[in-house]
C-alpha positions in Angstrom: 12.5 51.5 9.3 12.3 47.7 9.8 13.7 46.5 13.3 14.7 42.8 14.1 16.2 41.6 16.5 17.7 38.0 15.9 19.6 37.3 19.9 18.6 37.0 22.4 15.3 35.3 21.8 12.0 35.9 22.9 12.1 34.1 26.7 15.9 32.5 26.2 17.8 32.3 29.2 21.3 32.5 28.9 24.4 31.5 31.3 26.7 34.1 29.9 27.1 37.2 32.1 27.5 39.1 29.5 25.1 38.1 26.5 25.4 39.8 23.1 22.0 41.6 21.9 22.2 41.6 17.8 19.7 43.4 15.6 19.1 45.1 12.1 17.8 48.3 11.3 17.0 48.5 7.8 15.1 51.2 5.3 15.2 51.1 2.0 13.1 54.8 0.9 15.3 57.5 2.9 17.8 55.3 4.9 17.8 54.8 8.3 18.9 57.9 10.6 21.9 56.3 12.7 21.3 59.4 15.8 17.9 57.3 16.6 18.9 54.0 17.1 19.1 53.1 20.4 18.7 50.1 22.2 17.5 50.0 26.1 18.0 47.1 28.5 16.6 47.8 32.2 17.2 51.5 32.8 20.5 52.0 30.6 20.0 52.6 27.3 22.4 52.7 24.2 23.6 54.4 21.0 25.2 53.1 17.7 28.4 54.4 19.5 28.1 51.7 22.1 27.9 48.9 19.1 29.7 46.9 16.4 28.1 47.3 13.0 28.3 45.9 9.6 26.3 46.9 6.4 23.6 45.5 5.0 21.1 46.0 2.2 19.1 49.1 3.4 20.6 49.8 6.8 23.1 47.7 9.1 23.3 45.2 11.7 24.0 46.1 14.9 26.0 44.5 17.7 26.5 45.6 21.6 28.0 43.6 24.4 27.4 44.7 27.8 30.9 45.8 29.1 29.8 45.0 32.7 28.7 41.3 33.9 24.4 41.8 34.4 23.7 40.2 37.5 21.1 37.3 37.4 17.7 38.2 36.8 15.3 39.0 33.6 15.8 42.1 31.2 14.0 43.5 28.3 15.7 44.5 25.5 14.5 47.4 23.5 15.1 48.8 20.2 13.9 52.2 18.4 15.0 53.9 15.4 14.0 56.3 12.7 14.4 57.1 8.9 15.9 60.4 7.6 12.2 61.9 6.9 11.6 61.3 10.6 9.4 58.3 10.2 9.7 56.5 13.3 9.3 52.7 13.6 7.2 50.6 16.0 9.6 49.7 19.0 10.7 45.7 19.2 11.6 44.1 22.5 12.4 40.9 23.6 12.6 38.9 26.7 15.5 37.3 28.3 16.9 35.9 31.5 21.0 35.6 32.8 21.1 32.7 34.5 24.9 31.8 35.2 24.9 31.0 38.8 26.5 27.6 39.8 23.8 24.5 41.0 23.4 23.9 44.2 24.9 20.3 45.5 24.9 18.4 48.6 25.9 15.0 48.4 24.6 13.1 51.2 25.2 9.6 51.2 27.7 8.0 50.9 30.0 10.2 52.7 33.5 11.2 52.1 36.0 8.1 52.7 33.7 5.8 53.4 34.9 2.0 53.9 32.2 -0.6 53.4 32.2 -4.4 52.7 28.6 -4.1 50.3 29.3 -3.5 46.6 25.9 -1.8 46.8 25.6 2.2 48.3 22.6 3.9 48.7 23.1 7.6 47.3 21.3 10.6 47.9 22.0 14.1 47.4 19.7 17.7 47.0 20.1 20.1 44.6 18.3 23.0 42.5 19.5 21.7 39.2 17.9 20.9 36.0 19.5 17.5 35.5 21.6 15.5 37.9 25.1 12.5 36.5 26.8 10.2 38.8 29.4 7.9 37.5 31.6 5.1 39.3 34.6 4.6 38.2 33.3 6.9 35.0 30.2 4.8 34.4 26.9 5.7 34.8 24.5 5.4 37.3 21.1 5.2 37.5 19.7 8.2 39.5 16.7 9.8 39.5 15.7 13.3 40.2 12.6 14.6 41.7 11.7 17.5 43.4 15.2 18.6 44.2 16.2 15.1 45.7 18.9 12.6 43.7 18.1 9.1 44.8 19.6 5.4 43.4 21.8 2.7 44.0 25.5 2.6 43.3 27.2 -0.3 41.9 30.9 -0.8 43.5 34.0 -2.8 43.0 36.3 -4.0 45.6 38.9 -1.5 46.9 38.8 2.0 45.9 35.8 3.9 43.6 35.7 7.3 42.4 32.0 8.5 42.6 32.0 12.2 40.7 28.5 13.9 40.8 28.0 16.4 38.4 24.9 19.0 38.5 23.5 20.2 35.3 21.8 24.2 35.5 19.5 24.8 33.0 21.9 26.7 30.7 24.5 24.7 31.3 26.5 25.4 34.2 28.2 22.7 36.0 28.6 22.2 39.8 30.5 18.7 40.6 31.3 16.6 43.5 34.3 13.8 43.6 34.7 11.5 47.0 36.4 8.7 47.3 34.2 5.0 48.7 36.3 1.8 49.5 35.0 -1.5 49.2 36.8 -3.9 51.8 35.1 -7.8 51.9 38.0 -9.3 52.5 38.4 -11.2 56.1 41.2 -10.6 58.3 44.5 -13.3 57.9 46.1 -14.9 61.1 49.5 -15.5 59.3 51.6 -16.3 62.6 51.3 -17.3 66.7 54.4 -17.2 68.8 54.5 -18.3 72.4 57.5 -17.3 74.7 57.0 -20.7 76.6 57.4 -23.1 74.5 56.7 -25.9 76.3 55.8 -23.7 79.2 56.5 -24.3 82.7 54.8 -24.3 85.6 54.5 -20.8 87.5 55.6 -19.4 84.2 54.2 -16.2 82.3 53.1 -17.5 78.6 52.9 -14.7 76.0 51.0 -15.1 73.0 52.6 -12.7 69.9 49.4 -13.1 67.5 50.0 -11.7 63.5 47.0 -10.7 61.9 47.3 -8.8 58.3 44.2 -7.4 56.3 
């Protein structure tokens, strides 16, 4: 028989927990014998009971999806089979890693609630991701990522900004980070002075009421 296996590919990694393996089985002199297919990932392996099929010319195409979630880590997936003379075909296998876990994120700077009077914040945060975004206000900062370090300057507007940081894995997976940075530049207002003596006398207590609003 003729085995190919057409997912996962050779080396993919993958961020579903539970990632399909597809692959056809096909013979065109005898047929192919469906009590020899099996497929082995790890130490498990798998019969044409444990899979979805669906004809094809020669032989059929062969579906299973893990039932369990495969913990993160690399597998080999393994396919034999034989004909109905007993003609066994060379073995295929492929490579492939689960890789669904979350990014790590720390946000260091700016902190949570910060209040500031510079339209310009320093930011810095670590991570194990792939790729790093930070938006303002939903647009886009200029970051850059090296060695597991996210370093740039934010641009702010006065009074509140949204800064959302969102970690990219390599397949995909998302970790974000929202906080909330408020841009204050305006001065303090004196908007009133009462006295209580007024014109004071002498010997008397004077008290100032000062109003100041920001």
């Amino acid at each position: 028989p003729t085995i190919t296996i057409t997912s996962p590919t050779e080396g993919q990694k993958t961020a579903s927990k539970r990632p399909q393996v597809k692959f056809t089985v096909t013979d065109n002199d005898s047929g192919v014998n469906e009590a020899t297919v099996k497929l082995t990932i790890g130490d498990n392996t798998y019969t044409v009971a444990d899979f979805e099929k669906e004809a094809t010319e020669g032989g059929f195409i062969y579906t299973y999806t893990p039932t369990e979630d495969l913990p993160d880590a690399e597998y080999t997936a393994t396919v034999a089979a034989s004909d109905n003379d007993g003609n066994a075909a060379t073995p295929k296998s492929v490579h492939f890693e689960v890789f669904a876990a979350a990014p790590t994120l720390s946000v260091e700077s700016p902190t949570a609630d910060l209040i500031t009077n510079q339209k310009s914040v320093q930011y810095r945060a670590t991570t194990n991701a792939a790729s790093i975004k930070v938006t303002v206000n939903g647009s886009v900062q200029e970051v850059t990522l090296s060695d597991g370090v996210a370093t740039g300057n934010l641009t702010l507007v006065e009074g509140e900004n949204t800064i959302v940081s969102v970690a990219t894995s390599e397949t995909g997976v998302e970790t974000t980070i929202s906080r909330k940075v408020t841009v204050d530049t305006k001065a303090p207002e004196i908007t009133d002075i009462d006295v209580s003596e007024n014109p004071a006398t002498t010997g008397a207590t004077v008290v100032f009421t000062i109003t100041v609003t920001d």
